[in-house]
C-alpha positions in Angstrom: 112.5 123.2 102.1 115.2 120.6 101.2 114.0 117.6 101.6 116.7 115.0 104.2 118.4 112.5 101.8 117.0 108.7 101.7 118.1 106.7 104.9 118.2 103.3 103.7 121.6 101.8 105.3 122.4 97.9 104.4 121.7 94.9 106.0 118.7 97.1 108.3 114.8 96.3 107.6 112.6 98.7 106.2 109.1 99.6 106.2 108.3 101.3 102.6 105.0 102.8 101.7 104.3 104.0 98.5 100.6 106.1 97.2 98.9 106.8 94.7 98.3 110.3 93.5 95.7 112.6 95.8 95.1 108.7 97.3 93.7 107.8 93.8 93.8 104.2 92.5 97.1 102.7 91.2 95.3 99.4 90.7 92.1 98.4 89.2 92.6 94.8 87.7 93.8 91.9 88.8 96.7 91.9 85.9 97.7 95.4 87.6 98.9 93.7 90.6 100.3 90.9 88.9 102.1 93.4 86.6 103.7 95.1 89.4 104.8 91.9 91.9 106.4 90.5 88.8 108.3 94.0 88.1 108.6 94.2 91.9 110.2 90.8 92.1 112.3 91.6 89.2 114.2 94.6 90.5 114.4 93.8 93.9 116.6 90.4 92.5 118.5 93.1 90.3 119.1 96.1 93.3 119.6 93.3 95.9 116.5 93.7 98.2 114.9 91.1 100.2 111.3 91.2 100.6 109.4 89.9 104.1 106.0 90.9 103.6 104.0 93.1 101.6 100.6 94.1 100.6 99.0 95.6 98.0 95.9 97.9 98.4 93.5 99.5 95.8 95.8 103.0 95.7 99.1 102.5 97.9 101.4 99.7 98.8 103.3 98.2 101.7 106.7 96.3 102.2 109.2 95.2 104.3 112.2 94.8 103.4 116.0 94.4 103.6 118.6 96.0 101.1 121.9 94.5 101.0 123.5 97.7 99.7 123.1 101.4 100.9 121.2 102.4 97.7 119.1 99.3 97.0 115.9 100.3 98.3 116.1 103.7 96.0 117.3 102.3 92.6 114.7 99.2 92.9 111.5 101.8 93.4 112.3 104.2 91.2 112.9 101.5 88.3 109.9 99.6 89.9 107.8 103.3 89.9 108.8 104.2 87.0 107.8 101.0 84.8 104.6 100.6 86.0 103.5 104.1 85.6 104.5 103.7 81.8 102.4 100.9 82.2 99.4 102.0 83.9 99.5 105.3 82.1 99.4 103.1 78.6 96.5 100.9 79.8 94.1 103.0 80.9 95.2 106.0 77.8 96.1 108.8 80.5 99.0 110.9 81.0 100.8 112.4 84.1 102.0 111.3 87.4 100.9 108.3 89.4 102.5 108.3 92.8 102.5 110.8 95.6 105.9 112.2 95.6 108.5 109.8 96.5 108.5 106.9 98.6 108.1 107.2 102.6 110.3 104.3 104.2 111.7 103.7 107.9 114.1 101.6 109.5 112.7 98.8 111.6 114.9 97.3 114.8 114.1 93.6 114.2 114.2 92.2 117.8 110.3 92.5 118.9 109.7 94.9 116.3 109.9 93.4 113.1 107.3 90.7 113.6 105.0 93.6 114.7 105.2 95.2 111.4 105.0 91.9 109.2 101.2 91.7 111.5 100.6 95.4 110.6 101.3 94.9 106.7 98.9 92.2 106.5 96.2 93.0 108.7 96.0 96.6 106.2 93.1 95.1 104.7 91.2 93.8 107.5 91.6 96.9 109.0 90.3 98.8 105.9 87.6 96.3 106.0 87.8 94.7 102.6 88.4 91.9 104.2 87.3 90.1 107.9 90.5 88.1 107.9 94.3 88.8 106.3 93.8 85.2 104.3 90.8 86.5 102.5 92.8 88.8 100.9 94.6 87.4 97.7 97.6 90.4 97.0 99.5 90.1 100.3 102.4 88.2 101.8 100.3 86.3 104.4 99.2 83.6 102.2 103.1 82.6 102.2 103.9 83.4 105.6 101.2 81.7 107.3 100.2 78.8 104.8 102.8 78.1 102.9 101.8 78.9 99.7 104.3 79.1 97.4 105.7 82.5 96.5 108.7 83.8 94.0 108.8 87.1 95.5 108.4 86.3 99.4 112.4 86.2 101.6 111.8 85.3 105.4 113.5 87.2 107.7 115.8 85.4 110.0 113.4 86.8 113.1 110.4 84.8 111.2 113.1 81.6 110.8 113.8 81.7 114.2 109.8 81.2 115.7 110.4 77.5 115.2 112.4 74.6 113.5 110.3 72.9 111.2 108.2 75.2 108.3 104.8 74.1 109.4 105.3 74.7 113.2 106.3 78.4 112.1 103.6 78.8 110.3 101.3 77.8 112.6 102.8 80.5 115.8 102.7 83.0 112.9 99.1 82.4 112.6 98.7 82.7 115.8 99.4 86.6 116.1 96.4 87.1 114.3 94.3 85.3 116.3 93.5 89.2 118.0 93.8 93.1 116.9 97.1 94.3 116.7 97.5 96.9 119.5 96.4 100.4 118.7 99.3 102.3 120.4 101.7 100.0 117.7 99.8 100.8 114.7 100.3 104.7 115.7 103.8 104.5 116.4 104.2 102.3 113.0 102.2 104.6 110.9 103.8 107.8 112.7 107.5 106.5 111.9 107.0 105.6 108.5 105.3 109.0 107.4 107.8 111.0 109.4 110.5 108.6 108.4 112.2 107.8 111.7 112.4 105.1 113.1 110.2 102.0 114.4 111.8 100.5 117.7 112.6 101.1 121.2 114.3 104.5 122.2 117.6 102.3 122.9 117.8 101.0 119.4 117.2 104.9 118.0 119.8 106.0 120.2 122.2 103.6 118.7 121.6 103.7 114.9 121.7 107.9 115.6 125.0 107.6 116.9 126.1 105.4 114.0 124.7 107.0 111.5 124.6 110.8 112.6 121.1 110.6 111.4 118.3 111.9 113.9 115.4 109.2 113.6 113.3 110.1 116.6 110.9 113.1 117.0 111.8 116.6 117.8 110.2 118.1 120.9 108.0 121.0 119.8 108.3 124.6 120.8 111.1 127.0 121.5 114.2 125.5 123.1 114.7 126.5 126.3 117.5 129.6 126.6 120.6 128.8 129.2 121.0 130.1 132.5 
């Protein structure tokens, strides 16, 4: 079955989710992660990508993102893929493929949205329960979202700017949406749009980026369709 060409249009968000192999590990020391942010920061300068948040578990990885050219998403994780499988592959003297296939993404309507899936990225770990809160856990975005910490690789989104005028007051209503579990119904609807690729948002915003892209990015009904007359 031919798979649908990647839908990552300019200037949009995107939630991108990358695995390891059969879900096997793609990191096991601390230089692994480090090797891969730094490469990770590297070619998103180079492709033109922005990066909001991200996080980066044991054998897959999470980010959001904005491309500011209809290919940037694609040329910056397959250079990104490919060097650190070279890598990897080198450092612990094995051979063969490291990621699951290709890269599952979806487009994310920023108004009410976007802020959602910044929580879900970085509550990942709490909710795999390495960790009881998203600060504990040193390889995600949170540490520079919510504290400040400085970070090379870390581009707020203009939604994030927008919470409040000065840094620290932003930080501290960021914090504050982790004060309580993210919803259950989001998390499904993020998880089901990224791994079906469609899209994350209300059915208005769907409806729109459909129309202007001639790209269907909500689910298909199951079953026969009905017959006329």
């Amino acid at each position: 079955m031919a798979r649908f060409p990647r839908f990552c249009p300019k200037g949009h968000p995107q939630h991108i989710i990358q695995r390891g192999n059969n879900r096997q590990p793609c990191f096991a020391l601390d230089d692994d992660y480090a090797s891969y942010a730094s490469w990770l920061k590297e070619y998103a300068s180079e492709f033109g990508v922005d990066i909001h948040a991200w996080v980066f578990m044991s054998n897959h990885v999470h980010l959001l993102a904005t491309p500011q050219c209809d290919e940037a998403i694609s040329l910056m994780m397959q250079a990104l893929g490919r060097r650190y499988v070279r890598y990897f592959n080198r450092s612990y003297q094995r051979t063969g493929t490291l990621w699951e296939g290709r890269f599952k993404s979806c487009i994310v309507q920023t108004e009410r949205y976007l802020l959602e899936l910044y929580r879900y990225i970085e509550l990942n770990p709490v909710r795999a329960k390495i960790v009881e809160e998203a600060v504990d856990f040193h390889w995600s975005s949170h540490h520079f979202n919510a504290l400040g910490v400085e970070s090379a690789l870390c581009q707020p989104h203009e939604v994030y700017m927008r919470l409040a005028k000065s840094a620290s007051k932003r930080r501290k209503i960021y914090r504050g949406f982790f004060q309580k579990p993210q919803d259950r119904s989001i998390i499904k609807s993020i998880s089901d749009s990224v791994n079906k690729e469609l899209a994350f948002g209300n059915d208005r915003f769907k409806g729109e980026i459909e129309i202007l892209y001639g790209r269907r990015l909500t689910q298909g009904k199951s079953g026969r369709p009905r017959r006329a007359g």
